[in-house]
N, C-alpha and C positions, 0 to 999 in steps of 0.2 A: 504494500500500500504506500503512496505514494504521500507527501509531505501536503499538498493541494486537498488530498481528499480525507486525510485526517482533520486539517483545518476547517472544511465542509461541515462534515461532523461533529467537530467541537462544536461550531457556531449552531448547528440543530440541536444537538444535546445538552450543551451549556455544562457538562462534565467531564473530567480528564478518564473518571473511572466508569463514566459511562460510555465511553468512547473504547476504553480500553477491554470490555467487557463485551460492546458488537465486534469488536475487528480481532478479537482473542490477542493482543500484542502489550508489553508491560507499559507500565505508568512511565517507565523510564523514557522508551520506545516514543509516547506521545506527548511528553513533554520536551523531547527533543526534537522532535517533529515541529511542534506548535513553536519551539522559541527560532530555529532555522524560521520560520515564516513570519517572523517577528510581533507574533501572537502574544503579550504581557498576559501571563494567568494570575498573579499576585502580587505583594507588595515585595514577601521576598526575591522572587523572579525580577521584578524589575531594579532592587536594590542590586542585584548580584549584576545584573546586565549593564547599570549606572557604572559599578566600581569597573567594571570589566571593560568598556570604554575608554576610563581612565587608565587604562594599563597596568592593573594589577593580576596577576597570576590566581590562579583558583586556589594557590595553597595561599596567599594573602587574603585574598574573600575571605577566605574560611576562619582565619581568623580572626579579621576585622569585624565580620557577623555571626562568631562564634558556634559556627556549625562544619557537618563535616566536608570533605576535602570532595568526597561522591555527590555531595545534596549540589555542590557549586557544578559542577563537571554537567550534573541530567541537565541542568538548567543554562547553559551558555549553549549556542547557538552550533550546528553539526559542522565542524571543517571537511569532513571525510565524505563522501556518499555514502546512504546508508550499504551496508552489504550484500551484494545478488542485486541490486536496483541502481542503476541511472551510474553503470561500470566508469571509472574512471580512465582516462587514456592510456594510463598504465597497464592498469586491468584490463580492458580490451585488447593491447600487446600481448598482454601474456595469453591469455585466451585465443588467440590466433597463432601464436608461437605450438600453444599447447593441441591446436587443434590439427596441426602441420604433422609435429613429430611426436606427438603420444598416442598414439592407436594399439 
């Protein structure tokens, strides 16, 4: 599932854990989803995304808003493509590498 149609859902269901509960995928899963789409679900999310701006590291978050080092991490925005969806150029090399000479 795709980052667009999680955000769809969010805005019908107006819940992270009702959302997470049609599409069987973790709270993690769609709260990284929704912050990549620059979707603000709460005060913490958007405090975490403020300092994160500012050029603080997640292990600084974490201690600046006294939580842990994983709560900062679900909540900043995806750098990576999520995995199996939307292959990076990298990943589509290898994947054509692999499709040549692994049989």
């Amino acid at each position: 599932m795709i980052d667009e149609e999680i955000k769809e859902l969010y805005d019908e269901l107006g819940s992270i854990k009702a959302v997470s509960k049609r599409i069987r995928c973790s709270w993690n899963r769609i709260v990284k989803s929704l912050s990549t789409s620059g979707v603000i679900i709460n005060q913490t999310h958007a405090l975490i995304i403020e300092y994160h701006g500012k050029g603080l590291t997640p292990f600084q978050i974490a201690n600046q808003m006294e939580i842990s080092v994983k709560t900062v991490q679900a909540y900043l925005p995806r750098v990576r493509p999520v995995y199996g969806e939307n292959l990076s150029k990298n990943a589509l090399k290898i994947k054509r590498w692999r499709g040549k000479h692994c049989k």
